[in-house]
C-alpha positions in Angstrom: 62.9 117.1 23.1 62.9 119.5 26.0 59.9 120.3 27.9 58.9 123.3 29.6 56.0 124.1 31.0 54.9 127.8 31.6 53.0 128.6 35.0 51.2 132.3 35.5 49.5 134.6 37.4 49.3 132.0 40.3 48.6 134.7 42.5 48.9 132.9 45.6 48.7 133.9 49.4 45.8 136.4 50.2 46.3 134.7 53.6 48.8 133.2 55.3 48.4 130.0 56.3 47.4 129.6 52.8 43.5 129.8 51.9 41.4 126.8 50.0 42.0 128.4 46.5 45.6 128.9 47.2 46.0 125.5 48.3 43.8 124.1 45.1 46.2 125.8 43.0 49.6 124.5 44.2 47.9 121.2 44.2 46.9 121.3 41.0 50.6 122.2 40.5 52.1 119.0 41.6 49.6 116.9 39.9 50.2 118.4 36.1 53.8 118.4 37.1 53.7 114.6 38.2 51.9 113.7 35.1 53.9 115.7 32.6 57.3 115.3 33.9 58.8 118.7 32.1 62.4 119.6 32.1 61.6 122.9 33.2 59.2 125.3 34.4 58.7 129.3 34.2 57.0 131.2 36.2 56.1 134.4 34.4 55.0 136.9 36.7 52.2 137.5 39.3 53.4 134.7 41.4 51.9 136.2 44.7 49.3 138.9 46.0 51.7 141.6 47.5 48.8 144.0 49.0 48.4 141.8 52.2 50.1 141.0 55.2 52.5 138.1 55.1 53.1 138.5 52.0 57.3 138.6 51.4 56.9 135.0 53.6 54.4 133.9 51.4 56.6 134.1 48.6 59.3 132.0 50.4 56.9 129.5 50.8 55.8 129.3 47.3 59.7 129.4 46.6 59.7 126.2 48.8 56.9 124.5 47.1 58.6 124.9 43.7 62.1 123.2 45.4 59.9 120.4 46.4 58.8 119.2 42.7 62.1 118.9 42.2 62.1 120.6 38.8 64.7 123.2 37.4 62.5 126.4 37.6 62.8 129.9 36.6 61.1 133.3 38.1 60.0 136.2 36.7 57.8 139.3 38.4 54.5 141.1 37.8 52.9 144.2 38.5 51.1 142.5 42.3 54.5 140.7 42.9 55.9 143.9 45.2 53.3 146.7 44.0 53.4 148.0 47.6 55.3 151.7 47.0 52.7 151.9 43.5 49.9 151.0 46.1 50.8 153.6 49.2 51.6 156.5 46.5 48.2 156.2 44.7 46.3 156.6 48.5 49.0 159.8 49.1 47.5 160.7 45.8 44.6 160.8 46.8 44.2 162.1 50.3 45.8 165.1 48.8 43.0 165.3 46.4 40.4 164.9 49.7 38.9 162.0 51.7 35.7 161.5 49.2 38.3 160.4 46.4 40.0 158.2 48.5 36.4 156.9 50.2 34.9 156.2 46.5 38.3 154.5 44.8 38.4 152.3 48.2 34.8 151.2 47.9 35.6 150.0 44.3 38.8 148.7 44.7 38.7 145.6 46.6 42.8 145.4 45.9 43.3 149.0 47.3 41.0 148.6 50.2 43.0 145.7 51.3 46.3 147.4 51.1 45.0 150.8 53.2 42.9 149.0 55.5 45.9 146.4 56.8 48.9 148.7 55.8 50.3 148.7 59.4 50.4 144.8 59.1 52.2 144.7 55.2 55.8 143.9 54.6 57.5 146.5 52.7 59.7 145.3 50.1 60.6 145.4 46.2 61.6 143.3 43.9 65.7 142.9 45.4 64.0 141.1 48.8 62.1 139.1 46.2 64.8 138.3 44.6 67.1 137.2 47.6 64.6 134.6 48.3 65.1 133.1 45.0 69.1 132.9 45.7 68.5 131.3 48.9 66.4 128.6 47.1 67.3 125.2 45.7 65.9 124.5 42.2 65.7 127.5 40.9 67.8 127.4 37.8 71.5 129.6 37.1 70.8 132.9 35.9 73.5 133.5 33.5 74.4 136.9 31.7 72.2 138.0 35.1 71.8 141.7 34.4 69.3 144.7 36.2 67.9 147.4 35.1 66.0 149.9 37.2 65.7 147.0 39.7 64.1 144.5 37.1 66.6 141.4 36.5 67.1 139.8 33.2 68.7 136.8 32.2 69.6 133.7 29.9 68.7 130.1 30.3 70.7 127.7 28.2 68.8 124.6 27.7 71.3 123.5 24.9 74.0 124.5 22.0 70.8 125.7 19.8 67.8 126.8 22.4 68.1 129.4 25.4 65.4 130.9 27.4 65.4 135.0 28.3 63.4 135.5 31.4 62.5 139.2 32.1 61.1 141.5 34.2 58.7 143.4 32.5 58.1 145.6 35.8 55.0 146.8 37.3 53.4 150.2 36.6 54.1 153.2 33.8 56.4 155.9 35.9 55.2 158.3 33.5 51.6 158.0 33.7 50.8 157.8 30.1 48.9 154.7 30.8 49.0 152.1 33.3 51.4 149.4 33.3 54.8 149.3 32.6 56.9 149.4 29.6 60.3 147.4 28.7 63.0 149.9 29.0 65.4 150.8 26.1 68.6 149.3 27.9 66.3 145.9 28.6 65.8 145.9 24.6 69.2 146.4 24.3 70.2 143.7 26.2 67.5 141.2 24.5 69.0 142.0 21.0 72.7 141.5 22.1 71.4 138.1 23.9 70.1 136.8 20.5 72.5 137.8 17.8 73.8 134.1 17.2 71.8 132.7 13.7 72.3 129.2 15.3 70.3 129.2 18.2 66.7 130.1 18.7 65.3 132.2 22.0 62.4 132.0 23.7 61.6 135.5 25.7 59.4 135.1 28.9 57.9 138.5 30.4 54.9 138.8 32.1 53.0 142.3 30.5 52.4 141.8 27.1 53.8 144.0 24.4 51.6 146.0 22.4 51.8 144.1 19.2 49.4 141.3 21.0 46.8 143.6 20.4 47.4 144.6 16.9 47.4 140.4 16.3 43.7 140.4 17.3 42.8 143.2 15.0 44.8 141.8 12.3 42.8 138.3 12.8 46.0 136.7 13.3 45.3 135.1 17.1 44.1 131.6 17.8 42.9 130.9 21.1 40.7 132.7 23.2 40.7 136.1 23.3 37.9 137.3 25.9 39.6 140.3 27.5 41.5 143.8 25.9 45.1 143.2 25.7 46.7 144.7 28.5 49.8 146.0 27.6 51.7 149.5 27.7 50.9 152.4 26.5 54.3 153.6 25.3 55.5 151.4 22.8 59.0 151.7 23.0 60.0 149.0 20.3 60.6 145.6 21.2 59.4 144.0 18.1 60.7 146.0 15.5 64.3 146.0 17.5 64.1 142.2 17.2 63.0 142.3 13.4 65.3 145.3 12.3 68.7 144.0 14.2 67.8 139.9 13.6 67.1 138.8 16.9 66.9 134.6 16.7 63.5 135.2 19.1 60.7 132.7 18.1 58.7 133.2 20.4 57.6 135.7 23.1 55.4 134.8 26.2 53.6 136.6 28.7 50.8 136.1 31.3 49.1 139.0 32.6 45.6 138.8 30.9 43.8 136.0 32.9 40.9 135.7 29.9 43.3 135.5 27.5 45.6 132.5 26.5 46.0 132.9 22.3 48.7 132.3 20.2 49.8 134.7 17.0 52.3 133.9 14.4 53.1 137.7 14.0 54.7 138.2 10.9 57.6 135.2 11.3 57.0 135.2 15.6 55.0 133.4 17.7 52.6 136.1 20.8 51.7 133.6 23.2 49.8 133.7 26.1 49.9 131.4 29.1 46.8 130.2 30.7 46.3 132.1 33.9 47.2 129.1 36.6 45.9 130.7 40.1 42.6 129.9 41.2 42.5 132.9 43.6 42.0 135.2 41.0 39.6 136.6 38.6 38.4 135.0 35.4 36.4 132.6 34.0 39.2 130.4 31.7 39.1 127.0 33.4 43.0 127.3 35.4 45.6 125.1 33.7 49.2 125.9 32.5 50.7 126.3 28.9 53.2 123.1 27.5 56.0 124.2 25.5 57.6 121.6 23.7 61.1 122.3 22.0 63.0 119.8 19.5 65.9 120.4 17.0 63.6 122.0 14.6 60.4 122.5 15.9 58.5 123.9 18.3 55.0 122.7 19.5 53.0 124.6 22.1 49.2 123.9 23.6 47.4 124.5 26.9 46.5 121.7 29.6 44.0 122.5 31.7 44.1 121.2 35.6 42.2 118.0 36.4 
């Protein structure tokens, strides 16, 4: 059996050295790893707070903290991973629009006013600097059939002849506008399908914004688990699900984070939607923090949620 446990939106480093709940959380970390002893871990997306000073070195030092378990781990990215170019165009936005837009949205926005009030202080970065720290670290797993698309990496890990984990970025915000976060690109679907053509293995797809099908698996009553806050997803659907249905894609199972009050599971029409459960205590919700288990044998799969002590 293979083990793999399933970290998300840790959201660490507001501050730099670390704060209480950002400590709690890495804590709580190393205990569940201690006491679970998985073969691997993923981190799927929204690993730090990007909008505040220090914030490219925090990441390093989250990248250190995951070395020291000792435990083969993989990264993926969210939209507050390197959301600084999203952050600094929405305040040109506004001040074009005049200074009582930009007053209001700031005095609502407690992520905003963080960014425009310490800008001067905030690394400036996307998700290649991001990615050069993970090279430069020591457990992070191989990324094999590494591949990028419109700066978001994608790749394979093998965990045996019959099971293989896709880690991608799902990216951060909709270019387009149509709504507000982003949507997986047609050459990322591409690359998914061509990843999971062989009928003798079985994939597992991490990403960190959900697809839009999570949704329609509450409406259809299909979702176990809670389910406490509206599905976040894209807008555009631009066809992940029915690619891997219509060309038959081995996927299973697809997981993502994102959604802090939500952690359900869906047996969609032959795959599994899964959520993690949201792991960083410096962030909103009310879900008691934990992580989501994930374990794989020959022929099965079992999955549940353990929740920090």
């Amino acid at each position: 059996m293979t083990k793999i446990i399933q970290l998300t939106d840790l959201h660490i480093g507001s501050s730099l050295p670390f704060n209480e709940l950002d400590t709690q959380t890495l804590y709580a970390v190393q205990e569940l790893v201690s006491l679970e002893n998985p073969d691997y871990l993923v981190l799927s997306g929204d690993v730090i707070w990007s909008h505040v000073p220090h914030s490219l070195q925090n990441f390093e030092e989250v990248l250190k903290f995951f070395d020291s378990l000792e435990v083969p781990y993989a990264v993926t990215y969210g939209n507050h991973d390197s959301e600084i170019f999203y952050l600094q165009n929405k305040v040109n936005k506004l001040a074009e629009n005049g200074s009582n837009d930009l007053e209001k949205l700031l005095s609502e926005n407690e992520e905003l006013a963080s960014f425009y009030y310490q800008r001067d202080e905030i690394d400036v970065y996307g998700r290649a600097e991001l990615n050069d720290l993970v090279r430069c670290s020591q457990n992070h797993v191989c990324k094999e059939k590494l591949t990028v698309v419109n700066n978001r990496e994608m790749y394979v890990v093998s965990i045996d002849e019959q099971t293989q984990l896709l880690i991608v970025d799902s990216g951060d915000y909709d270019e387009t506008e149509t709504g507000q976060y982003a949507y997986l690109e047609d050459q990322q679907i591409d690359w998914i399908i061509e990843q999971t053509q062989d009928p003798s293995k079985k994939s597992h797809l991490f990403i960190h914004i959900p697809i839009p099908e999570y949704a329609q698996a509450i409406i259809d009553g299909e979702a176990e688990g809670h389910q406490s806050e509206e599905v976040c997803s894209s807008v555009l659907n631009t066809g992940l699900y029915a690619q891997i249905k219509i060309r038959n894609s081995n996927i299973v199972a697809i997981y993502a984070g994102h959604d802090h009050e939500n952690d359900f599971v869906s047996d969609f029409y032959g795959i599994k939607l899964i959520y993690g459960r949201c792991s960083g205590y410096n962030a909103y919700g009310d879900l008691s923090r934990g992580a989501r288990v994930i374990e794989i044998s020959d022929n099965s799969m079992t999955t549940y949620i353990k929740e920090f002590a």
